[in-house]
C-alpha positions as a printed Julia matrix, in Angstrom:
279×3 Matrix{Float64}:
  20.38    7.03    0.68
  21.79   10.49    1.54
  24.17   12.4    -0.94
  26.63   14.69    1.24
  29.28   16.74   -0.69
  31.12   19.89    1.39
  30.3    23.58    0.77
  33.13   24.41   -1.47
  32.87   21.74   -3.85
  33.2    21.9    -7.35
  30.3    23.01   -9.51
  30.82   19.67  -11.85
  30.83   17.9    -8.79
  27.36   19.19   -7.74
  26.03   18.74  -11.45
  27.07   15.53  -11.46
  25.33   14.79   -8.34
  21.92   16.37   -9.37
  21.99   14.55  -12.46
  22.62   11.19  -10.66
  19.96   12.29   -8.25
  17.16   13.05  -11.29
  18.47    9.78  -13.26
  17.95    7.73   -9.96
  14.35    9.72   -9.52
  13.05    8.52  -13.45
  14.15    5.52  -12.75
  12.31    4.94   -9.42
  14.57    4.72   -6.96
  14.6     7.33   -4.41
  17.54    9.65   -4.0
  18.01   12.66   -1.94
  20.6    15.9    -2.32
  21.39   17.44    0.57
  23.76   20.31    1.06
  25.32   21.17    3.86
  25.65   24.93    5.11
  27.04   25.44    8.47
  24.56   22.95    9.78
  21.5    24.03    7.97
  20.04   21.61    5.31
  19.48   23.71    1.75
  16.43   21.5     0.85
  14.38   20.21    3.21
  10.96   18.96    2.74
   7.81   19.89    4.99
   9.73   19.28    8.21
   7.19   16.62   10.54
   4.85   16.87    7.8
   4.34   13.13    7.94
   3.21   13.52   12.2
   1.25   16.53   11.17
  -1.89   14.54    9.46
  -4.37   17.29   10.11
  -2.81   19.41    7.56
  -2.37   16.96    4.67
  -4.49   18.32    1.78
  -6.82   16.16    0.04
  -6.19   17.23   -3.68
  -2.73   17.76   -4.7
  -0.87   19.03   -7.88
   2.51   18.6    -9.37
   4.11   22.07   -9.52
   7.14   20.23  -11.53
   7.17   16.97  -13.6
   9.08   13.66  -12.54
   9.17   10.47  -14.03
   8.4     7.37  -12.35
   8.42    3.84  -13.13
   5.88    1.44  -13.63
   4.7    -1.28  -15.7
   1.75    0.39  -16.63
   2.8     3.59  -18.3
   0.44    5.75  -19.64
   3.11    7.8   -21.24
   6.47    6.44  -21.64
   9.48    8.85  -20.98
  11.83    8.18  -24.38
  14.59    5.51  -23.1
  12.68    4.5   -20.22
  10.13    2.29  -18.62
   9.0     5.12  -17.21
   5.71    7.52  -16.66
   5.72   11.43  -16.94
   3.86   12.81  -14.57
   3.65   16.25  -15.83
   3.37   19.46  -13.87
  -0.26   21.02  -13.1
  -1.15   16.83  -12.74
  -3.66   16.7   -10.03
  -4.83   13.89   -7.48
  -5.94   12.74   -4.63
  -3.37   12.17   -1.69
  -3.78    8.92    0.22
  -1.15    9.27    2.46
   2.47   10.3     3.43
   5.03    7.76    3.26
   7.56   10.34    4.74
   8.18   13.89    5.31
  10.03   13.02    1.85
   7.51   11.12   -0.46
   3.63   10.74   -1.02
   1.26    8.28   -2.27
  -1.02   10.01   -4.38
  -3.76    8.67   -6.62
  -3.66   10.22  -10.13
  -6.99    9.02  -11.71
  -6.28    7.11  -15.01
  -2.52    7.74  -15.23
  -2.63    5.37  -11.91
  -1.09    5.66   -8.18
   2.53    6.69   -7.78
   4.74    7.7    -4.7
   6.25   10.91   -5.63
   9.09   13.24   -4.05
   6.85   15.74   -1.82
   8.92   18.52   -3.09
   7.51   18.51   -6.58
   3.82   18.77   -5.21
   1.85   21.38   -3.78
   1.8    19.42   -0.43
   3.79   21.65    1.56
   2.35   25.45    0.63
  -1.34   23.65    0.65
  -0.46   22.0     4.25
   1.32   25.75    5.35
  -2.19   27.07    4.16
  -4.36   24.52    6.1
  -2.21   25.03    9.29
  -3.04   28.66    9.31
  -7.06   27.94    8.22
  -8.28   24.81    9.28
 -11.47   25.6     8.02
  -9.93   24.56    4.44
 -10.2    20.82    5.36
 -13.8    20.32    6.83
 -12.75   16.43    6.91
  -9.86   14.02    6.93
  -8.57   12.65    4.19
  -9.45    9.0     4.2
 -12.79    9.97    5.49
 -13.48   12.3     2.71
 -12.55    9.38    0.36
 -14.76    6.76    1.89
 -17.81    9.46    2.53
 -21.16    8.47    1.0
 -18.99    5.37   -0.79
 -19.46    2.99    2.25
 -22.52    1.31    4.01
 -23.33    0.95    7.16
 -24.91   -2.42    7.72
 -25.54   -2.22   11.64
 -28.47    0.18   10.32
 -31.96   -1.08    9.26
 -31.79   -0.6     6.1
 -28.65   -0.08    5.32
 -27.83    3.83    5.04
 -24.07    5.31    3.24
 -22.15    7.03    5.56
 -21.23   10.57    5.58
 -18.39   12.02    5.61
 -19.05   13.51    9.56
 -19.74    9.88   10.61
 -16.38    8.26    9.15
 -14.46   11.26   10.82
 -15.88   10.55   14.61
 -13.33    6.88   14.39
  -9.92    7.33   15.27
  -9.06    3.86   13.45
 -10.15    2.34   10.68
  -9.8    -1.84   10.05
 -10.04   -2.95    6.73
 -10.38   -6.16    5.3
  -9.48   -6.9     1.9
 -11.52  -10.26    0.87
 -14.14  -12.04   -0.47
 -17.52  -13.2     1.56
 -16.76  -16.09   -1.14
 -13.77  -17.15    0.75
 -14.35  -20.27    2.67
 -12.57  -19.12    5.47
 -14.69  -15.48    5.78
 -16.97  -15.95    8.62
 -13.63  -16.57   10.79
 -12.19  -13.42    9.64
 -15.88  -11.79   10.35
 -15.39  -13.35   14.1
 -11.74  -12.59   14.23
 -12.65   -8.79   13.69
 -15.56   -8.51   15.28
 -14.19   -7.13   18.29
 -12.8    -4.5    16.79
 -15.92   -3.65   15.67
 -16.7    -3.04   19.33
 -14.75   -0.33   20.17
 -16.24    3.08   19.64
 -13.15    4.47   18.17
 -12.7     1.74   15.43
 -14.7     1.36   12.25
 -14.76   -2.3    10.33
 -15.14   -2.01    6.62
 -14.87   -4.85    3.8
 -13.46   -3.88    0.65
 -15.69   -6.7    -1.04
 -14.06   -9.08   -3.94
 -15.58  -10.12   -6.83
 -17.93  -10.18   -9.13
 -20.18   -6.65   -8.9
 -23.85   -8.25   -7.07
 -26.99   -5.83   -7.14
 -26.68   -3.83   -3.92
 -29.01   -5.51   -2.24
 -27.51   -9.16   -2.48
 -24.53   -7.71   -1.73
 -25.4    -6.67    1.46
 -27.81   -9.51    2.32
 -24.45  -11.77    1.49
 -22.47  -10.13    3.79
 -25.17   -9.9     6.24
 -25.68  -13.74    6.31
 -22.02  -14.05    6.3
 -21.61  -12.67    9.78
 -19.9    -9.36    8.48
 -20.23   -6.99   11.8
 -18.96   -3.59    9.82
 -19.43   -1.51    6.71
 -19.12   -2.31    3.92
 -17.67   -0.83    0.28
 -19.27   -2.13   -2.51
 -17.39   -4.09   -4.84
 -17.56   -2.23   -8.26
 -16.02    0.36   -6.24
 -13.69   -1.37   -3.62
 -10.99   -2.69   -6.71
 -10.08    0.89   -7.14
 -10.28    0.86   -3.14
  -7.69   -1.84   -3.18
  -4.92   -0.33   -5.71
  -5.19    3.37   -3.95
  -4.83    2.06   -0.63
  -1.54   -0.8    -1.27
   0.62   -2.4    -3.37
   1.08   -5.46   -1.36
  -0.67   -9.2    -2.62
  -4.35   -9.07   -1.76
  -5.13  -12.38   -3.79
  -5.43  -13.43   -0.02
  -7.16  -11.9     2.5
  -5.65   -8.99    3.86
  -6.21   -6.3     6.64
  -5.09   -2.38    6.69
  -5.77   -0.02   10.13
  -5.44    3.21    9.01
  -5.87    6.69   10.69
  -8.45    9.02    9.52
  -6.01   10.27    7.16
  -5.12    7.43    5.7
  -1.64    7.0     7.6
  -0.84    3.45    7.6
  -0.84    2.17   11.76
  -0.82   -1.58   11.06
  -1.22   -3.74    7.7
  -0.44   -7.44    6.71
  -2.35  -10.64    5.46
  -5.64  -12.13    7.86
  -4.25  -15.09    9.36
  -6.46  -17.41   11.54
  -6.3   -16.32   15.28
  -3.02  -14.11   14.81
  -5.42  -10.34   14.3
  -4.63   -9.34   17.77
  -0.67   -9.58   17.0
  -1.17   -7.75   13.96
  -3.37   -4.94   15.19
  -2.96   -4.9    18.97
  -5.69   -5.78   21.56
  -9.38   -5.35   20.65
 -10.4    -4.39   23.83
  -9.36   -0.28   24.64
């Protein structure tokens, strides 16, 4: 929802306002102050930010604090279910949600979507626009690099960083090669798996197997992609959504990490989801 309030109003008005706006922030429920003069917006955040991927840095930083909810607090703001996420807190971004708010990754103090205005985002994206050279990969491959193996290889080799950046889409399958149903998911998918443009990768559920067996399992399952292993595809799982993955569930993603398509696998209904396999 967008505050509006003229030029010449009161200064309690606009207090008023601002607090509403940083009681409605704490409390997780996303506000924004605008003000309007002569047609120009006062505060306005990274404007087509969101469209311009190739400048989203990887590591971020809060340059002020903000409190957001969750039921996992790691440090409770007094009179709140709340988390302080203080300034000079890094983390990883995983995406933009809008030119307004990011999902970032902040290690043990969890993943939060936070105003983009109170992170580095927009003088680190100002900096990569004018040096490329600053991000030598995108962001989602950077996270997957040397994390995720490539099965179509004899034996299986991790991926570089290079490699994951040549696919313009990623398809990801949240599951389990337990799951009764996962060699239909493996044939539902395995035309994306086709395309040269498209990499398949299972974020693997349950219990942690010795690398091998896990990829012999997924092997003999019929898995045509990559694979992440599963003491390291949980964490996968909570960076990447918040949506229910106790079924199976698939994400395409751009290189970035920019959400393009996401929603549960259902039996013969992956083309609706995530357009045509074929190019």
């Amino acid at each position: 929802m967008t505050l509006w309030f003229p030029l010449k109003a009161s200064q309690a008005l606009l207090r008023c306002l601002m607090t509403l706006s940083v009681v409605s922030g704490a409390l997780g429920n996303p506000v924004l102050l605008q003000a309007s003069t002569g047609g120009q917006v006062a505060s306005k955040s990274a404007s087509d930010l969101f469209l311009d991927e190739a400048s989203w840095p990887y590591r971020v930083e809060m340059i002020e604090g903000w409190a957001v909810e969750s039921p996992s607090s790691i440090e409770s703001v007094e009179g709140t279910e709340a988390v302080a996420l203080k300034k000079g807190l890094g983390g990883v971004l995983i995406r933009l949600e809008s030119n307004e708010w990011a999902r970032v990754d902040f290690g043990g103090v969890g993943v939060h979507t936070v105003p983009v205005r109170v992170t580095d985002i927009p003088r680190q994206a100002s900096r990569i626009r004018s040096d490329p050279s600053l991000k030598p990969h995108p962001n989602l491959a950077a996270m997957l690099g040397r994390r995720t193996l490539d099965l179509q290889a004899d034996p299986a080799v991790m991926l570089e960083r290079e490699a994951l950046a040549a696919h313009a889409k990623f398809v990801i399958l949240v599951a389990s090669t337990e799951d009764e149903d996962f060699g239909r998911m493996a044939a539902d998918l395995a035309p994306y798996g086709d395309r040269e443009d498209t990499l398949l990768i299972l974020l693997s559920l349950g219990e942690p197997l010795r690398i091998r067996n896990e990829i012999k399992d997924a092997r003999d399952r019929g898995w045509p992609g990559a694979l992440v292993q599963r003491f390291l595809a949980e964490g996968y799982v909570r960076s990447l959504t918040d949506r229910d993955v106790s079924e199976p569930y698939l994400l395409m993603l751009s290189p970035e990490g920019r959400v393009l398509a996401e929603g549960p696998w259902e039996d013969g209904q992956v083309s609706s989801l995530l357009g045509p396999a074929a190019p």
